[in-house]
PAPA-260651 format. One record per residue (C-alpha): residue number from 1; residue in one letter; z, x, y. Coordinates in steps of 0.1 Angstrom, whole numbers, padded with zeros to 4 digits, always signed. Each point is the difference from the previous one (the first is absolute). Layout:
! residues N
nr, rest, c3, c1, c2
NUM, a, Z, X, Y .
...
This chain:
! residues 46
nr, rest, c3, c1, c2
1, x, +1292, +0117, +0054 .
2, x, +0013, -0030, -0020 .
3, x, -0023, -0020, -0019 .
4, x, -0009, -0037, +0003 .
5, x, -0014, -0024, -0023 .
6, x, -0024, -0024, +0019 .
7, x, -0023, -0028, -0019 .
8, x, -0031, -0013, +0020 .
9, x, -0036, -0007, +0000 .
10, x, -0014, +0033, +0026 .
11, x, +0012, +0027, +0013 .
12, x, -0018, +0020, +0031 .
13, x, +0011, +0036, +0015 .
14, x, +0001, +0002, +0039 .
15, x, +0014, +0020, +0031 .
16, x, +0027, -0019, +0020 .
17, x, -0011, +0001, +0038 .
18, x, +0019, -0003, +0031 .
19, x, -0003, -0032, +0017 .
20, x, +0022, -0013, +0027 .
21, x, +0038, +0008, -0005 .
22, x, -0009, +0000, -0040 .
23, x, -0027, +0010, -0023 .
24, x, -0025, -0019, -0024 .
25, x, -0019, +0000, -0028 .
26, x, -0037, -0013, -0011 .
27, x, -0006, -0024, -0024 .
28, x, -0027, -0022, -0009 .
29, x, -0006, -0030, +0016 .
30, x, -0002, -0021, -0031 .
31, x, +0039, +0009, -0004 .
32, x, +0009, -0018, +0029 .
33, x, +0028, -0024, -0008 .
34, x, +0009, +0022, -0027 .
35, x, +0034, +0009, -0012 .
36, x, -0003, +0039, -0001 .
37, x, +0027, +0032, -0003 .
38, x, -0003, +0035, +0018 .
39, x, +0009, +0031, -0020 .
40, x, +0003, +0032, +0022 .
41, x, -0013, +0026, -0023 .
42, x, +0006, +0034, +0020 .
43, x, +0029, +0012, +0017 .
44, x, -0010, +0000, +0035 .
45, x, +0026, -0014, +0022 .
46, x, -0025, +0002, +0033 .
């Protein structure tokens, strides 16, 4: 796993889920417009 320094204000954990020909992920409303990163943490290539 390689390691990644990331500087922000909140972080939240969630499942990826199927949606169409991709996937998504939850977030809060009040991030909407946000700037925001995705890390995969585990090593599921599903």
């Amino acid at each position: 796993m390689d390691r990644h320094g990331i500087e922000g204000h909140e972080v939240i954990e969630g499942e990826v889920k199927a949606t169409g020909n991709g996937a998504h992920v939850l977030v809060p409303k009040r991030w909407r417009g946000a700037d925001v990163k995705i890390v995969r943490t585990s090593d599921h290539d599903g």
